[in-house]
N, C-alpha and C positions, 0 to 999 in steps of 0.2 A: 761342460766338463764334469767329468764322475766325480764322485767326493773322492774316491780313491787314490785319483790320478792329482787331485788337487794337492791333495798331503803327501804326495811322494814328492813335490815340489818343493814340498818346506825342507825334508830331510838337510839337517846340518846347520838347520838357524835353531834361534829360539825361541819357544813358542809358551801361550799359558793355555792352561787344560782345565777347565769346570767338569766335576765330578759328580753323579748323584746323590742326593741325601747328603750332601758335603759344602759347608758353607765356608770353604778354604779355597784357594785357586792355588793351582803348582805350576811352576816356570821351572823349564829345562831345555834342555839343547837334544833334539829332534834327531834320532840315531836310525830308528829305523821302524815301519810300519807295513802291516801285510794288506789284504784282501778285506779283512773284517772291521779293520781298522784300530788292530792292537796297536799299542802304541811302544816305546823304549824311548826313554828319556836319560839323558844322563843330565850331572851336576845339577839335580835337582832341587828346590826351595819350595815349600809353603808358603802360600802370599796368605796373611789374615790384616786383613782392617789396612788391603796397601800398604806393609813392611815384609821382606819377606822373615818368616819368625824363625823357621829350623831349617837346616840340610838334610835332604833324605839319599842323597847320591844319585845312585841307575835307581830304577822305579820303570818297572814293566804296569803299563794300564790296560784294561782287558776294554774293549772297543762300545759292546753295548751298556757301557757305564759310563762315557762319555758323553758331556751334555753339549759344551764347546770348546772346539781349538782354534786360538787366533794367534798371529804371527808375533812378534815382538819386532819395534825398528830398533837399531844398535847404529 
């Protein structure tokens, strides 16, 4: 399966996203993602050191600054 097609599967759970040069992880809920693999997150948190520390809300991520996206169970 394409990575593409794989992340259109997530839409609408929650997921955390590792970012380059970023040693924070952000969990949000999975609204919508294209071809390139932007990403749109809403009710978004910063995870540092495993708590999440601040609220960022919607938080658009641009695709090739993305290191990993992994699902969250609920």
């Amino acid at each position: 399966m394409f990575p593409t097609k794989k992340v259109q599967t997530l839409i609408g759970s929650v997921v955390q996203v590792e970012m380059k040069g970023d040693k924070h992880t952000l969990e949000g809920k999975l609204e919508s993602a294209d071809e390139y693999l932007n990403l749109h997150l809403k009710d978004t948190y910063e995870i540092a050191d495993g708590v999440k520390s601040r609220s960022l809300g919607s938080v658009i991520l641009r695709g090739n600054n993305i290191i990993m996206l992994s699902p969250i169970k609920q």
